[in-house]
N, C-alpha and C positions, 0 to 999 in steps of 0.2 A: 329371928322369930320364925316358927317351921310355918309353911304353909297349909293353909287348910286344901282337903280334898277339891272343892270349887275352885280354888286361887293356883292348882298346879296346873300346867300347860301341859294337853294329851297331843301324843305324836300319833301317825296314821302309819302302821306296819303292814307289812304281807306278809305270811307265811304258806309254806306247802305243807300240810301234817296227811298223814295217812287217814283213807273214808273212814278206817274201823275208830281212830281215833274221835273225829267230828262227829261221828254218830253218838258213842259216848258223853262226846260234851253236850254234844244238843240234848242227848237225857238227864244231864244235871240242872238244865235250863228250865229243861220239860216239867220234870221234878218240883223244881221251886230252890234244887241248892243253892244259883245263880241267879239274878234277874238276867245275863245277858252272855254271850259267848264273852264279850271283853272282858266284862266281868271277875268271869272264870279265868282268864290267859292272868289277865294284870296278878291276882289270886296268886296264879302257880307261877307267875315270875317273881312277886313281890318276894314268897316262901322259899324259890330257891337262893334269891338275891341274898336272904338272911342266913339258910341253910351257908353259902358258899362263904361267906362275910364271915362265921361263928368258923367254918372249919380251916379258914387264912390264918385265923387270931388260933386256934389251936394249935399249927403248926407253925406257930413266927413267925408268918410274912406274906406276900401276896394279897393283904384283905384289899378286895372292892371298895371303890370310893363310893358316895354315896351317891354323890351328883351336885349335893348342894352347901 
């Protein structure tokens, strides 16, 4: 059974991204696209995760496990 949102366990990362980048996300936050920087990151990992998953399976091989 998948778990829901609440029932997944969040890991704590660090990353270094460039100022011009953070300033950016901080105005998608600012905005309302985002409630939150995490948000946004989990957002644009979850889409590459899927991006990189669809383009394994296009090419026969390498797709990404899922985790779970």
């Amino acid at each position: 059974m998948p778990r829901t949102k609440s029932e997944e366990k969040m890991v704590l990362i660090s990353v270094h991204i460039p100022k011009q980048m953070l300033e950016e996300l901080d105005e998608l936050v600012r905005s309302g696209s985002f409630p939150s920087r995490s948000e946004a990151i989990r957002v644009a990992i979850r889409d590459l995760l899927i991006r990189e998953r669809a383009r394994g399976v296009e090419q026969g091989g390498g797709v990404l496990m899922s985790g779970r």
